[in-house]
Backbone bond lengths (Angstrom), bond angles and torsions (degrees), N, CA, C in turn:
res aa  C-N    CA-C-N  psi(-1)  N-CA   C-N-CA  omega(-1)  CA-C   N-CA-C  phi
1 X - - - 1.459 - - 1.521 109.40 -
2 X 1.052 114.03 121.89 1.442 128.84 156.77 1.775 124.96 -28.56
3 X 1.332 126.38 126.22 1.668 115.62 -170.59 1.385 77.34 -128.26
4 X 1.485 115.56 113.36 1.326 153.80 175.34 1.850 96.14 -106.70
5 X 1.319 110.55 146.96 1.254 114.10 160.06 1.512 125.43 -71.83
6 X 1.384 138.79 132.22 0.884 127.29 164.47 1.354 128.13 -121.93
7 X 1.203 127.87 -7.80 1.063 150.61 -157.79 2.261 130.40 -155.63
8 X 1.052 102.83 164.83 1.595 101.41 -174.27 1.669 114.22 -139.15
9 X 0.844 147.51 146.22 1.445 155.98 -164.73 1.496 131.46 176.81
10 X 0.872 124.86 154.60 1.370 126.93 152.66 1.503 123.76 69.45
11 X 1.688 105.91 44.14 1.254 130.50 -166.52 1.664 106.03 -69.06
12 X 1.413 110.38 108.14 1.691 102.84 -179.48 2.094 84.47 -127.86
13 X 1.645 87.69 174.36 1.229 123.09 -175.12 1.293 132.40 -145.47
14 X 1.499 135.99 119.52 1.399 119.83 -162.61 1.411 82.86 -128.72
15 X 1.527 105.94 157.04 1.332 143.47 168.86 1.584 113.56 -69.85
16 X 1.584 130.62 92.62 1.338 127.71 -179.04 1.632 100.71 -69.91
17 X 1.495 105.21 112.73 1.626 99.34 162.49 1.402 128.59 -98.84
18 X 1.296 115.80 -42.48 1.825 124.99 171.68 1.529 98.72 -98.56
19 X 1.770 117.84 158.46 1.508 117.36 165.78 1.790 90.18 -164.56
20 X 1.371 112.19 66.79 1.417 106.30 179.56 1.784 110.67 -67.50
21 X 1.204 102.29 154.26 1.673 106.93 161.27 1.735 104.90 -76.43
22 X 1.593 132.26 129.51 1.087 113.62 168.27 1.613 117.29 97.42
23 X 1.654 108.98 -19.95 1.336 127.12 -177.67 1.042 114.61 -124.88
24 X 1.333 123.08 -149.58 1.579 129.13 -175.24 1.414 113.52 -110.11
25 X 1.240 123.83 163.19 1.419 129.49 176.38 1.524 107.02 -121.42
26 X 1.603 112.40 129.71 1.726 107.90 -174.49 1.629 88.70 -135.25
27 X 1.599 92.64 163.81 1.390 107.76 -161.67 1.715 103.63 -140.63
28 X 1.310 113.96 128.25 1.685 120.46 162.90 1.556 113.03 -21.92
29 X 0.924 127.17 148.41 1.839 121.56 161.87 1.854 104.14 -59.90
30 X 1.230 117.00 147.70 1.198 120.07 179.60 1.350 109.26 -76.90
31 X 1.644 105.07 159.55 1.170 128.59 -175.60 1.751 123.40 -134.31
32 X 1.062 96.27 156.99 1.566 90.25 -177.02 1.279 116.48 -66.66
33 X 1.062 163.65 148.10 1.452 157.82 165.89 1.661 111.85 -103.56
34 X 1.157 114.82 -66.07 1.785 103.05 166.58 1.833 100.98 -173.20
35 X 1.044 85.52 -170.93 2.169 95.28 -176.35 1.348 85.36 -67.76
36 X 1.393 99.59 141.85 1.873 116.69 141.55 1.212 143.44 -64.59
37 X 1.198 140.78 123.80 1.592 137.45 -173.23 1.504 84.31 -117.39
38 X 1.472 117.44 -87.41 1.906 126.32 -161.21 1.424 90.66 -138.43
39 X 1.407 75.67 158.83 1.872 96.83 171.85 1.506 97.10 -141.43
40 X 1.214 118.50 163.58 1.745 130.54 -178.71 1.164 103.06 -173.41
41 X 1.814 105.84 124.06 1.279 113.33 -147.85 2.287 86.95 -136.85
42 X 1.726 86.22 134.48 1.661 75.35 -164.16 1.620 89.15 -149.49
43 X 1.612 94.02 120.03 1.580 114.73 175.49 1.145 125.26 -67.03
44 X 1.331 122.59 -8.76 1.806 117.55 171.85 1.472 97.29 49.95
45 X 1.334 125.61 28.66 1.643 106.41 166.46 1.457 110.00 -79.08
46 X 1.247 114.90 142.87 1.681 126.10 160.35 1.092 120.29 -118.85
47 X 1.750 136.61 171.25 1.510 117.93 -164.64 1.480 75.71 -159.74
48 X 1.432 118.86 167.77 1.590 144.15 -177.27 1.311 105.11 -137.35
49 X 1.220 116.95 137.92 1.455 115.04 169.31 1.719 95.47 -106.54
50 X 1.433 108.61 151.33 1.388 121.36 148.24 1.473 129.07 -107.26
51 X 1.086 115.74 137.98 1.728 120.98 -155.59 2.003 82.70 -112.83
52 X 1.387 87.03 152.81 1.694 102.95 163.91 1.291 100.92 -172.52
53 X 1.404 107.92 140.17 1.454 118.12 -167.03 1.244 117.93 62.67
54 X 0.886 120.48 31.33 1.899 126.85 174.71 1.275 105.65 62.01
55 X 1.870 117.74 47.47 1.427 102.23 165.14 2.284 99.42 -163.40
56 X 0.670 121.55 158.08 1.302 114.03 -174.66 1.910 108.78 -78.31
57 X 1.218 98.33 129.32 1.220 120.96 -160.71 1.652 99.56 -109.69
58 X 1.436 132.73 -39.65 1.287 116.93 -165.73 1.662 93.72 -163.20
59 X 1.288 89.50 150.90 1.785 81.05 -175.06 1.535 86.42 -132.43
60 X 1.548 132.72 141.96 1.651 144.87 171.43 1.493 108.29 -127.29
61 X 1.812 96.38 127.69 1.033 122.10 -166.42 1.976 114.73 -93.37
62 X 1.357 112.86 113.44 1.726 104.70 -173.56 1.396 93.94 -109.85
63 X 1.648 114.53 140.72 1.412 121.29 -179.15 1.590 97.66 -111.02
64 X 1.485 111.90 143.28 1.518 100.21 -175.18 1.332 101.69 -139.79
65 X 0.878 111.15 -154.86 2.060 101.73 -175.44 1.135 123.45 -48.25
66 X 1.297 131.78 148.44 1.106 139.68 168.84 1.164 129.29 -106.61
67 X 1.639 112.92 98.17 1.305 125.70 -153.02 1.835 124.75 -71.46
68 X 0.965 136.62 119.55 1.692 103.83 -176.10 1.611 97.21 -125.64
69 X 1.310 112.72 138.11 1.727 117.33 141.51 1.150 135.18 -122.45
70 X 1.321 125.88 120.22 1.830 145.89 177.96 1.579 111.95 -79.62
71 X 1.328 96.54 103.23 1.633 89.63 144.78 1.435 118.64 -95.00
72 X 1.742 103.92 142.54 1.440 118.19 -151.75 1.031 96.10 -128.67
73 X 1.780 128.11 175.03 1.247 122.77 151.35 1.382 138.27 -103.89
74 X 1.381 94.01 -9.06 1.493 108.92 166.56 1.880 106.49 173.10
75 X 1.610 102.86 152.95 1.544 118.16 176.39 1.832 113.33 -99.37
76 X 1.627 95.36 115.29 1.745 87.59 -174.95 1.687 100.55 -58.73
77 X 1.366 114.82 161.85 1.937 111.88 156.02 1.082 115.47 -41.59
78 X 0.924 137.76 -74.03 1.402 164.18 -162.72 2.131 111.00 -50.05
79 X 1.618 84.95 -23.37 1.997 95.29 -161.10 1.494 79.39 -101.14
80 X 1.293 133.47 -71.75 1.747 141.36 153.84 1.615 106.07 0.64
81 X 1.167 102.75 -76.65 1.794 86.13 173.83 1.155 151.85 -87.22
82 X 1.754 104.18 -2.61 1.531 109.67 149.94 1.078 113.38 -68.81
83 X 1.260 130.91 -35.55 1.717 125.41 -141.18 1.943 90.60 -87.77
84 X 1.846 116.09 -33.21 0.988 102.43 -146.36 1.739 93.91 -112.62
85 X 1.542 110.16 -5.73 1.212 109.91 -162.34 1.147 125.26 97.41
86 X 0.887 146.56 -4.01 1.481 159.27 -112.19 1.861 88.18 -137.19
87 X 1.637 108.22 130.22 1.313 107.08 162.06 1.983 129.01 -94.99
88 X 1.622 116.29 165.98 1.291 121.48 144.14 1.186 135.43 -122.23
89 X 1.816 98.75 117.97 1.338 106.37 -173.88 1.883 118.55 -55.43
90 X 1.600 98.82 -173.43 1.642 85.52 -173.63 1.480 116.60 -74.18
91 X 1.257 134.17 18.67 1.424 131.35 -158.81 1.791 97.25 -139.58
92 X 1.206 111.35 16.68 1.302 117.01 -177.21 1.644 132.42 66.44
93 X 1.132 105.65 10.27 1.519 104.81 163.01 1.198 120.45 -73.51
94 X 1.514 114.43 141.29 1.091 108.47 166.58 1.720 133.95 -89.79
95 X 1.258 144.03 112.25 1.354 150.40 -127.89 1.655 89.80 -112.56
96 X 1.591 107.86 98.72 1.465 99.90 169.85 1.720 111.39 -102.87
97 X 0.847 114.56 89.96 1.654 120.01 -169.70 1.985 101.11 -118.34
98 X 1.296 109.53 -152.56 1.299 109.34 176.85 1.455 127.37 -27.83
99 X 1.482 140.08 81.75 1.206 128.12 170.18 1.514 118.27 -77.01
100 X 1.896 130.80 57.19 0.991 130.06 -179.00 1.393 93.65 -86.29
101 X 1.076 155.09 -45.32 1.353 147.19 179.75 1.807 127.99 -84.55
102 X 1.662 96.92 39.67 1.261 114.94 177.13 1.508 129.94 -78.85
103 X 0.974 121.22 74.39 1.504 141.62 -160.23 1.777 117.98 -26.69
104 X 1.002 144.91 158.93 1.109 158.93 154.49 1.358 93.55 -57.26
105 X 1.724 111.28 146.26 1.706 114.84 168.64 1.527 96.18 -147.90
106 X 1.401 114.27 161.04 1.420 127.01 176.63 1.342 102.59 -104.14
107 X 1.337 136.85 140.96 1.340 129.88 -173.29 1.604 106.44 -143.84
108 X 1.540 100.66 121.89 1.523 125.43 -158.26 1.912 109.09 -111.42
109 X 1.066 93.10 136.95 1.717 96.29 177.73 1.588 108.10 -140.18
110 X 0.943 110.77 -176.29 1.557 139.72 144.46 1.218 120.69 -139.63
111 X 1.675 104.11 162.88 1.942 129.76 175.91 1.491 117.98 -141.23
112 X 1.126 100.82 113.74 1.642 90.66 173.15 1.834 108.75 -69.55
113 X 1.153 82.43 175.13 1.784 91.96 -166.94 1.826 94.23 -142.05
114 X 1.752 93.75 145.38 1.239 87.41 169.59 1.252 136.80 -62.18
115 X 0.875 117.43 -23.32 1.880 110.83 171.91 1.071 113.54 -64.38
116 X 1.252 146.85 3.01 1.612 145.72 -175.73 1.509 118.05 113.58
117 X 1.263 103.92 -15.48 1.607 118.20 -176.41 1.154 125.85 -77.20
118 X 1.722 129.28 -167.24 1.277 137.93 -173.50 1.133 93.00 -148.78
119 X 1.400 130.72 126.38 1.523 141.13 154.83 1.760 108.32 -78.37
120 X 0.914 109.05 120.29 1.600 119.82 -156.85 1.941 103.26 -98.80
121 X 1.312 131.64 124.86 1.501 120.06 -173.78 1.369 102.56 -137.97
122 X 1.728 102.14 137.48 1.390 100.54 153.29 1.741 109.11 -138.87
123 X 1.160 114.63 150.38 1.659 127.01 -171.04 1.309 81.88 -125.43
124 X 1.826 98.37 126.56 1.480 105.52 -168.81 1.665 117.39 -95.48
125 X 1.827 119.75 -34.75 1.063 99.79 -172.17 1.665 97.51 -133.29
126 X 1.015 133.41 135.79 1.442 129.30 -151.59 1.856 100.74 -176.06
127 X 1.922 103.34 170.40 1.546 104.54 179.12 1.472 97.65 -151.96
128 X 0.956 138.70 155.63 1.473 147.95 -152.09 1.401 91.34 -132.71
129 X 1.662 98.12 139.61 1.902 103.98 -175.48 1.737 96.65 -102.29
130 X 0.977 126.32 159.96 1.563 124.30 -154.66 1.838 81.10 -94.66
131 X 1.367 103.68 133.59 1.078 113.56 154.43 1.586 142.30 -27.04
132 X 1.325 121.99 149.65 1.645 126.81 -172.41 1.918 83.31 -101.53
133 X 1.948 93.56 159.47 1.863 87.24 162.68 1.575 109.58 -138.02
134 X 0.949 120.75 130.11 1.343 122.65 162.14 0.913 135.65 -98.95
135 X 1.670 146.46 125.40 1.238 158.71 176.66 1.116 115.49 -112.78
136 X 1.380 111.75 161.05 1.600 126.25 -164.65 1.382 108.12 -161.45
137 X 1.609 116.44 146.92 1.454 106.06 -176.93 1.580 89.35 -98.32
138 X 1.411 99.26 172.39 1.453 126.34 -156.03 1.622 93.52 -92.44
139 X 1.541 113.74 144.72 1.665 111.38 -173.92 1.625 87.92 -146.25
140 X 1.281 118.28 -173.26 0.851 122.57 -152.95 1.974 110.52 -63.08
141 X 1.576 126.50 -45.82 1.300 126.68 149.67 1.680 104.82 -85.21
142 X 1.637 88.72 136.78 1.684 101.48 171.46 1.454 114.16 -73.11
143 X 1.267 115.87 135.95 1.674 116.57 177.78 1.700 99.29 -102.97
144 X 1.165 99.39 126.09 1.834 104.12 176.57 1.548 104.54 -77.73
145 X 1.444 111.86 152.49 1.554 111.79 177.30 1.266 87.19 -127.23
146 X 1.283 107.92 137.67 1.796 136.87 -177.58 1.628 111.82 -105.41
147 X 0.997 119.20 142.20 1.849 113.46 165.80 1.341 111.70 -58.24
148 X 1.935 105.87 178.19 1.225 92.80 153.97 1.786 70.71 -154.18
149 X 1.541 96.88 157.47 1.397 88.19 151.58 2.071 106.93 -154.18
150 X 1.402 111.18 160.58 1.145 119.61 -177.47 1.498 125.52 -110.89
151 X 0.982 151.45 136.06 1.473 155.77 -171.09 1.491 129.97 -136.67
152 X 0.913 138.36 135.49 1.492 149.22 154.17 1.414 121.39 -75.91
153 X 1.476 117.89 114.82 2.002 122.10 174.13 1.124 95.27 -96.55
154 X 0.993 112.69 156.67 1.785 139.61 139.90 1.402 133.73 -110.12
155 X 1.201 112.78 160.64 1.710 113.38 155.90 1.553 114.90 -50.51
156 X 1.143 114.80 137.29 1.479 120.09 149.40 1.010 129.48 -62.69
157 X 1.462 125.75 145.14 1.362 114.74 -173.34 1.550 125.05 -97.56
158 X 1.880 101.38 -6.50 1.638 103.56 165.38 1.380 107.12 -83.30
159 X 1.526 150.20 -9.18 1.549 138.69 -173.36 1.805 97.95 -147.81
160 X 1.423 125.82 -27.48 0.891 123.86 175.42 1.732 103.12 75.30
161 X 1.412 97.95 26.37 1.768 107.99 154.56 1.642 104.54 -76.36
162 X 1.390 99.19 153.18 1.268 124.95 -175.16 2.244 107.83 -121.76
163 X 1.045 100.84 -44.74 1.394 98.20 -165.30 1.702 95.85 -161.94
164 X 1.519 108.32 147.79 1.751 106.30 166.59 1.755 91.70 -139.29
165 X 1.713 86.80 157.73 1.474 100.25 157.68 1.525 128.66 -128.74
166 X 1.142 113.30 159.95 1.632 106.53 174.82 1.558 101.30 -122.64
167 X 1.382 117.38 151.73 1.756 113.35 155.25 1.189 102.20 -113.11
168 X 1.122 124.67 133.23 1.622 139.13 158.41 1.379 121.32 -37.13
169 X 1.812 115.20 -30.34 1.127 101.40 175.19 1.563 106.30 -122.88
170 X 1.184 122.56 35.47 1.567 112.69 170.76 1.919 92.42 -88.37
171 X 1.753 89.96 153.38 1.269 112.91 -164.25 1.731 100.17 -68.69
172 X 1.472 109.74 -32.42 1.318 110.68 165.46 1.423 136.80 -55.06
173 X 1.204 104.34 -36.81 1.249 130.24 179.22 1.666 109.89 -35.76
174 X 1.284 124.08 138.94 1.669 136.31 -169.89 1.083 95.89 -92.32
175 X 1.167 145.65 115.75 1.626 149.52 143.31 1.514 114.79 -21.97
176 X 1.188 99.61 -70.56 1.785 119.46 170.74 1.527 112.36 -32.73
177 X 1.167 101.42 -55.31 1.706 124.02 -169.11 1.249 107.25 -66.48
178 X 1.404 115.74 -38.38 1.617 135.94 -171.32 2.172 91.47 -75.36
179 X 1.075 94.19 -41.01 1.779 83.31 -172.74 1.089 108.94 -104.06
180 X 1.528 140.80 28.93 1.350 143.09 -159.75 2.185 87.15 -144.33
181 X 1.142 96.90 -23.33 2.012 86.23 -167.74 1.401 108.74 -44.67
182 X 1.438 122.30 -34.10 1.283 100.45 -174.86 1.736 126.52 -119.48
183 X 1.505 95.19 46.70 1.508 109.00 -168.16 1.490 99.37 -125.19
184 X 1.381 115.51 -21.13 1.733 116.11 166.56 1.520 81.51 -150.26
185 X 1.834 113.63 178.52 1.053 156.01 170.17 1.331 105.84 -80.69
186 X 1.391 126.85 98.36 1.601 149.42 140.31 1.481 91.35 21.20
187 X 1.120 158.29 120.62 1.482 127.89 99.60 1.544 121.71 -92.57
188 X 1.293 102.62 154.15 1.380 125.46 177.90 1.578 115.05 -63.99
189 X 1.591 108.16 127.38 1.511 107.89 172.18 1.696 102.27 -134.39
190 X 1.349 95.96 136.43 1.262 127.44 -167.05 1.680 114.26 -102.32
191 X 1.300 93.29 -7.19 1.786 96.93 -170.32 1.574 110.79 -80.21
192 X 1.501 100.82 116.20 1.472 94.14 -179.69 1.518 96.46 -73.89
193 X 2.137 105.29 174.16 1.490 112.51 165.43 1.073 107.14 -97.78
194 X 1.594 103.48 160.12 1.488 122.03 -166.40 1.541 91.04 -83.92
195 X 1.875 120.32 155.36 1.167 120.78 -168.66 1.534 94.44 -117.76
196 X 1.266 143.01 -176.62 1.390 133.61 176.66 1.359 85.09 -128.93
């Protein structure tokens, strides 16, 4: 059976603090970020062919940002100014002024899939552009206004990962890993086991 997306949930966010070249990359414990509406997730890959002899000979593949936009239902204060930098003064406003010290975040989801499953995601090093707002006066039916927000990933600079996935029901799939995705940030292990 086919695992088609059907579904969206379980929007978290961690705080990237280290990302050495050559070292390790560590991440805040995750956090909720807000309700799910959509996500749309877009590789900016492009490719070139080279022709020789009047016919295409090789085609090279460049991967370039990895674009994402969420519709949400709303940003707590508190998620708004980590994610964007953004401070609160002592009386609870929130102070959106200079976001030069707007942190790197890892941004985690799930999808159910038709076969019964969950396609499991995390995009490891990335920055979220602060939201647009729209308002409307109220007429006779109320129209709800939803977020949206948009972001740019990158490679990391300790493995030069960009994004992983899990499916819930590939036979490969880690159990552990499957109930641990949203309590830390995925990393990848490569270590085979020793056989006797």
């Amino acid at each position: 059976m086919k695992a088609l997306p059907i579904g969206l949930k379980d929007l978290y966010y961690a705080k990237l603090l280290t990302d050495e070249q050559d070292g390790k990359t560590t991440y805040a414990p995750p956090k909720r970020l807000a309700g799910a509406i959509n996500a749309n997730l877009n590789p900016n890959a492009t490719s070139t062919t080279i022709y020789v002899d009047d016919k295409p000979d090789e085609t090279v593949t460049s991967q370039g940002l990895l674009e994402v936009e969420l519709g949400i239902d709303t940003l707590e204060k508190a998620t708004a100014a980590e994610i964007f930098g953004y401070r609160i003064d002592n009386r609870g406003a929130l102070m959106e002024g200079n976001s030069s010290n707007q942190p790197y975040i890892a941004l985690g989801f799930r999808s159910e899939t038709t076969d019964g499953g969950y396609k499991y995601y995390w995009l490891y090093k990335g920055k979220i552009e602060p939201p647009g707002e729209e308002f409307q006066t109220k007429g006779e039916s109320v129209e709800i206004k939803t977020g949206s927000l948009k972001g740019s990933f990158i490679s990391r600079k300790s493995d030069e990962e960009k994004k992983t996935t899990m499916h819930s029901n590939d036979p490969d799939a880690d159990p552990e890993a499957i109930l641990n995705w949203f309590k830390a940030v995925y990393e990848p292990d490569f270590t085979k086991p020793t056989t006797s």
